[in-house]
C-alpha positions in Angstrom: 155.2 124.5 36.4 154.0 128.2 34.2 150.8 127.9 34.0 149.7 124.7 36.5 146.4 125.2 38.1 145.5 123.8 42.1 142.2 121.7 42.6 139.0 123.8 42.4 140.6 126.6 40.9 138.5 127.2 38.0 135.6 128.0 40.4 136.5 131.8 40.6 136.8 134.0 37.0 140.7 134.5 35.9 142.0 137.9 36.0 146.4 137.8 35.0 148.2 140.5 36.5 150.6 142.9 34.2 153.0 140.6 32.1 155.4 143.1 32.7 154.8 142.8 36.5 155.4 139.1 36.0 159.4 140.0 34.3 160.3 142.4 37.3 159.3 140.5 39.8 160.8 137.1 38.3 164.2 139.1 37.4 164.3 140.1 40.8 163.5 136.9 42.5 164.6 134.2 39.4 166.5 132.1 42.0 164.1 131.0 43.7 161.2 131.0 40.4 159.9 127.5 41.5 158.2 126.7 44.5 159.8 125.0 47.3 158.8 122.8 50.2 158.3 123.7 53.7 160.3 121.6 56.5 159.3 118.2 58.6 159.5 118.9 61.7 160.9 116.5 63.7 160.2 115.3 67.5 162.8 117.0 69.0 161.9 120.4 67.1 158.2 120.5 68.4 158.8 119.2 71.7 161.8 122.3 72.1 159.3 124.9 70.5 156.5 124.1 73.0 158.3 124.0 75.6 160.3 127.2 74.3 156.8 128.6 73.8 155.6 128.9 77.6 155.8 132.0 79.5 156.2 134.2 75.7 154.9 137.7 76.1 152.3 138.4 73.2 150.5 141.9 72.9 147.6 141.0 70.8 145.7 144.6 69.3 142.4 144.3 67.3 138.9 143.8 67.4 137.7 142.2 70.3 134.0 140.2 69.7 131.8 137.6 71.9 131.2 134.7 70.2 128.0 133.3 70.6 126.0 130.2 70.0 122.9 128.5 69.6 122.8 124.9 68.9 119.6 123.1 68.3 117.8 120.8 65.3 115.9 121.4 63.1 112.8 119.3 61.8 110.3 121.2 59.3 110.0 124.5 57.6 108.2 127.6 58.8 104.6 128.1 57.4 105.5 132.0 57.9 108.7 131.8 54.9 110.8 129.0 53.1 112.9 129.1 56.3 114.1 126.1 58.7 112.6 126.3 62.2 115.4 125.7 64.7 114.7 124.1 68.4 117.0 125.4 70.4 118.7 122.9 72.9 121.8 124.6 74.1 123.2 128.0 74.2 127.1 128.9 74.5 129.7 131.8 74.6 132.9 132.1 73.1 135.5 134.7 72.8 136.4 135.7 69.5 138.1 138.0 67.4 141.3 139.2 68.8 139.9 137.6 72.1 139.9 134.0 70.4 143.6 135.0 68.7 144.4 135.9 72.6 143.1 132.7 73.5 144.8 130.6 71.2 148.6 132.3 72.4 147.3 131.2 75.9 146.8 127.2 75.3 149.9 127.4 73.5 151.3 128.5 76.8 152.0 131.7 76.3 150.8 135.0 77.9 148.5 137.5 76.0 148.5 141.3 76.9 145.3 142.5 74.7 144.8 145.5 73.3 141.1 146.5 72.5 137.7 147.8 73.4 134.4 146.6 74.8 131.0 148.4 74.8 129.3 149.4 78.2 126.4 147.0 77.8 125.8 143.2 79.0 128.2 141.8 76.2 131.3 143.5 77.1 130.6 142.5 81.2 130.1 139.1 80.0 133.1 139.4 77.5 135.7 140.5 80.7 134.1 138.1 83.5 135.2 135.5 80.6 138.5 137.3 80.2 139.0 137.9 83.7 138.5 133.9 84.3 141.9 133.2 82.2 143.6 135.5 84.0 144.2 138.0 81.1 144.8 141.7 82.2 142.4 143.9 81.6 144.8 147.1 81.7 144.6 147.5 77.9 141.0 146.6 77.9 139.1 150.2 77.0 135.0 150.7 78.1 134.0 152.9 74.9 130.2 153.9 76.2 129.8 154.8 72.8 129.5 151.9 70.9 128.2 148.5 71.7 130.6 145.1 72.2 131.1 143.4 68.8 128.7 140.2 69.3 128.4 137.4 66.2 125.3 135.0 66.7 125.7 132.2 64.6 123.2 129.7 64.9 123.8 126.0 64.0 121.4 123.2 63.1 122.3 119.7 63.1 126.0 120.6 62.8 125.2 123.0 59.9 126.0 126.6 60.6 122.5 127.6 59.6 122.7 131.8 60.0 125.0 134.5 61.5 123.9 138.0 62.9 126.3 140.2 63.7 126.0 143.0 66.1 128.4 145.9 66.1 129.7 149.4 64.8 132.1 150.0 62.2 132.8 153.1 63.1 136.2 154.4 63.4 137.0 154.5 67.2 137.7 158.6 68.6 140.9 159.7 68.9 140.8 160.1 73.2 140.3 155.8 73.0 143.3 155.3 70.2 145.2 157.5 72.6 144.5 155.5 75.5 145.4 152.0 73.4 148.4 153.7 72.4 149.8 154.4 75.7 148.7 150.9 77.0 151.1 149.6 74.1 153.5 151.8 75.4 153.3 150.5 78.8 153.9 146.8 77.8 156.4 147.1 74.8 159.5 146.5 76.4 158.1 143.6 78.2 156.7 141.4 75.0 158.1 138.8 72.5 155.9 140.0 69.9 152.9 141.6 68.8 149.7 140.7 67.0 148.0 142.7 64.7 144.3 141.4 64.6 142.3 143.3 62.2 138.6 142.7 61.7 137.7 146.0 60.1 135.4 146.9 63.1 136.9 150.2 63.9 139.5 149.8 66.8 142.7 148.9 63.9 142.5 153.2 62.6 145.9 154.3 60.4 146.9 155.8 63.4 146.9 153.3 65.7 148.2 150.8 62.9 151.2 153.3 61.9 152.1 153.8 66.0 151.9 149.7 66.9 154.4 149.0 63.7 156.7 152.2 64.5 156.6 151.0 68.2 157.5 147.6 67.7 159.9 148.2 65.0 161.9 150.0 67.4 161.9 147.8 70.4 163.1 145.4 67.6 159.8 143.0 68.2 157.8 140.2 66.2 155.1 141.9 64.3 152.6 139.5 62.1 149.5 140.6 60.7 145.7 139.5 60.1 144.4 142.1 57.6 141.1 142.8 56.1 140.5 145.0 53.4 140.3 148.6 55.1 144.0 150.1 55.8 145.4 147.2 53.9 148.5 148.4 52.5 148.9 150.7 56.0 151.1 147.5 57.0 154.6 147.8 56.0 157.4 146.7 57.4 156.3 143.7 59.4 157.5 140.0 60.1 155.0 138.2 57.9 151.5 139.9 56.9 149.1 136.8 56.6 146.4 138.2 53.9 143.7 134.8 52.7 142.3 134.9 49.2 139.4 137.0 49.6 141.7 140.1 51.2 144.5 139.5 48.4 142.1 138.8 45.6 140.1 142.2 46.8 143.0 144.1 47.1 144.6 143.6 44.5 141.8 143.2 42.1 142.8 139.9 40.7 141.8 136.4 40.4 143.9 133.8 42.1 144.0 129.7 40.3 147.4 129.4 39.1 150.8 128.9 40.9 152.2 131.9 38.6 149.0 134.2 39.6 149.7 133.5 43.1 153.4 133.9 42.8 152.9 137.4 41.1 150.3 138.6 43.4 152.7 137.4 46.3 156.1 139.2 45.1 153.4 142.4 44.4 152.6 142.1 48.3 156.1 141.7 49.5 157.4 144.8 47.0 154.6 146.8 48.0 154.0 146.1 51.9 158.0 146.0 52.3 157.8 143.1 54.6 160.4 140.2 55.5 158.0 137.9 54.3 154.0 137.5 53.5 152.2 134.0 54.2 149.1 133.8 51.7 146.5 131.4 52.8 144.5 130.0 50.2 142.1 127.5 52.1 141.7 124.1 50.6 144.7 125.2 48.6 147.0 125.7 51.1 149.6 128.3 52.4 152.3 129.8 50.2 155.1 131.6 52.1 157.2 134.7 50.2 160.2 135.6 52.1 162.3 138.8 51.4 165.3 136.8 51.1 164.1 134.9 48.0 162.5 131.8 48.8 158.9 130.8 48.0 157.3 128.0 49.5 153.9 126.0 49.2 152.3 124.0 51.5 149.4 121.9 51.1 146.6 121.7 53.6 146.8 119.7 56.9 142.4 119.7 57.0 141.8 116.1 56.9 137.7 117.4 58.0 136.4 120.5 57.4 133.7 121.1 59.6 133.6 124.9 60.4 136.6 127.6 59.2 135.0 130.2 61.6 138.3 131.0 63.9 141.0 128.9 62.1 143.0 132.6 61.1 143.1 133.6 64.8 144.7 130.2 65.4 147.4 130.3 62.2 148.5 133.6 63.4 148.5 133.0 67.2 150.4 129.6 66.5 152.8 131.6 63.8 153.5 134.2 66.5 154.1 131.8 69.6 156.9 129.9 67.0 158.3 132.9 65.6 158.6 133.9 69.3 159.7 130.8 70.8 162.6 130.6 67.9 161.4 128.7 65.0 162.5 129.7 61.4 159.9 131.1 59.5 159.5 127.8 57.5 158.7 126.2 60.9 156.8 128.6 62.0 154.4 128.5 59.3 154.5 124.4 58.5 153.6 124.7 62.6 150.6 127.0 62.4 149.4 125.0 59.3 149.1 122.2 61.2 147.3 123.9 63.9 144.8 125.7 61.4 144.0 122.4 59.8 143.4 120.5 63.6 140.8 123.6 64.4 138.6 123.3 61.3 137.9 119.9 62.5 135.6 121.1 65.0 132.3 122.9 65.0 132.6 126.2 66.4 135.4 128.3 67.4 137.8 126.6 69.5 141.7 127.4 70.4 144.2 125.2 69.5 145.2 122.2 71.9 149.4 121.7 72.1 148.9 118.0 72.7 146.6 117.4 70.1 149.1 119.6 67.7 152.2 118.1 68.3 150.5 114.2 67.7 149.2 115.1 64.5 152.5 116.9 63.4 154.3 113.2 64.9 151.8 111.0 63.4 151.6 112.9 59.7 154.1 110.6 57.6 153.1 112.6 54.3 155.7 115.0 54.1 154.7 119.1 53.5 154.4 118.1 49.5 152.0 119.7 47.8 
């Protein structure tokens, strides 16, 4: 319905793209003006997808990072500043980043071939011992001894996450490591189902490598899906579904995102401008709404029934996206899959990857329908 607002919407200011924005891109796409539905999937679909799913080649390229934890309580205020004291009880790694995204494509049952770099300090060892224990190969792995391993710290209080610090170097990496990622790609391409684009704007994703990945997979005729940020943005064209959240689009594009005809116009402006068969906007509590190049426009409401932490839920959309895409699934399926998945994941406190059994009972046991 023109003009319908979604829940919480009026919590961000309201910026309207160009009316006449709005009449090319509804000329263009006026069959399919209203948003649709995304598909149920059935038993027999998940159960021929996971299975379908094992043994799927997946280069994943992006910013690898270590995770890390602290867990403890806290129980008064400093005298120093208006701060919480936290006693720490437990410390913990992760991966993350592209590492987590990897992660994710390997519960799934799938095999990750990643694409990054590590620092030559403590953090990267620790980052490939962890790597190394999941079997993942390291031949696209590069040591750049001029930068340190991308390390977040987030420290959680009571199952609050209290504070992050984030340790790392935005620099652009030099051209001799984009070379050697390059020719690691190069290696692998004719061996993969697909490839992940995992962009954290930490320096590894440079125009250069972004423009050789696409032009490389493009012509070995592979999946390619996308996790932009805001540097290089529009540098993806020409991919299987780019996969931008609110923040990225609204930045971007410089709008303001609260109505079904905002999003749809900021959508059709992604998939005009970008080129791509089709972009997946995920708009948090909101949803997911999916523009394909053929026409269609769907919306899907969320699958978070508890939202205890989003930190890691857009490695697992795109990891689970891929792995379908890969394994067979329409796009539609694909993306009411990953949905799923992203919605089981914010359920838990920390990063986690997605578990298969836990996603295919929840997608069994949901009797609601994708309805928004």
């Amino acid at each position: 319905m023109p003009g319908e607002t979604f829940p919480g919407a009026d919590k961000k200011p309201y910026l309207l793209l160009s009316p006449l924005l709005h009449i090319f891109l509804y000329d263009k796409y006026k069959y399919s003006k209203e948003f649709q539905h995304l598909v149920k999937i059935t038993e027999q679909q998940i159960d021929r997808l996971l299975s379908s799913m094992k043994g799927r080649k997946i280069a994943v390229v992006g910013d690898l990072m270590l995770d890390r934890y602290i867990w403890g309580k806290v129980s008064r205020i400093s005298p120093e500043a208006p701060v919480p004291i936290v006693d720490m009880e437990s410390e913990q790694v992760r991966l993350g980043g592209a590492a987590n995204v990897a992660q994710n494509v390997k519960t799934l049952g799938g095999d990750p071939l990643l694409l990054g770099i590590t620092g030559d300090d403590n953090s990267g060892k620790i980052l490939k011992e962890m790597l190394g224990e999941q079997n993942f190969p390291a031949d696209g792995i590069v040591t750049d001894q001029s930068r340190p391993t991308t390390v977040k710290t987030r420290v959680i209080a009571n199952d609050q996450h209290v504070v992050r610090i984030d340790r790392e170097d935005k620099n652009e990496i030099s051209a001799q490591v984009q070379k050697k990622l390059t020719d690691a790609l190069n290696n692998i391409i004719p061996v993969v189902d697909g490839i992940i684009i995992e962009d954290y704007n930490k320096g590894v994703l440079t125009k250069t490598i972004i423009k050789e990945t696409i032009a490389l997979g493009t012509a070995h005729k592979k999946i390619i899906t996308v996790d932009p940020k805001f540097h290089n943005f529009f540098e993806y064209t020409g991919v299987t579904v780019m996969k931008p959240n609110r923040n990225e689009i609204e930045e971007v594009l410089g709008v303001r995102l609260r109505s079904r005809d905002e999003i749809r116009a900021a959508g059709l402006t992604l998939l005009r401008k970008l080129e791509a068969e089709n972009i997946l906007l995920t708009l948090g509590e909101q949803g997911m709404s999916l523009f394909e190049s053929a026409g269609d426009i769907s919306h899907i409401s969320t699958k978070a029934l508890k939202v205890a932490d989003v930190s890691g839920a857009g490695d697992t959309v795109i990891a689970t996206l891929t792995m379908a895409l890969a394994a067979g699934a329409s796009v539609k399926e694909a993306v009411t899959i990953a949905n799923y998945a992203g919605g089981i994941v914010c359920g838990y406190v920390g990063i986690v990857p997605i578990d298969p059994v836990e996603l295919r009972k929840i997608i069994l046991n949901d009797r609601s329908g994708t309805e928004t």
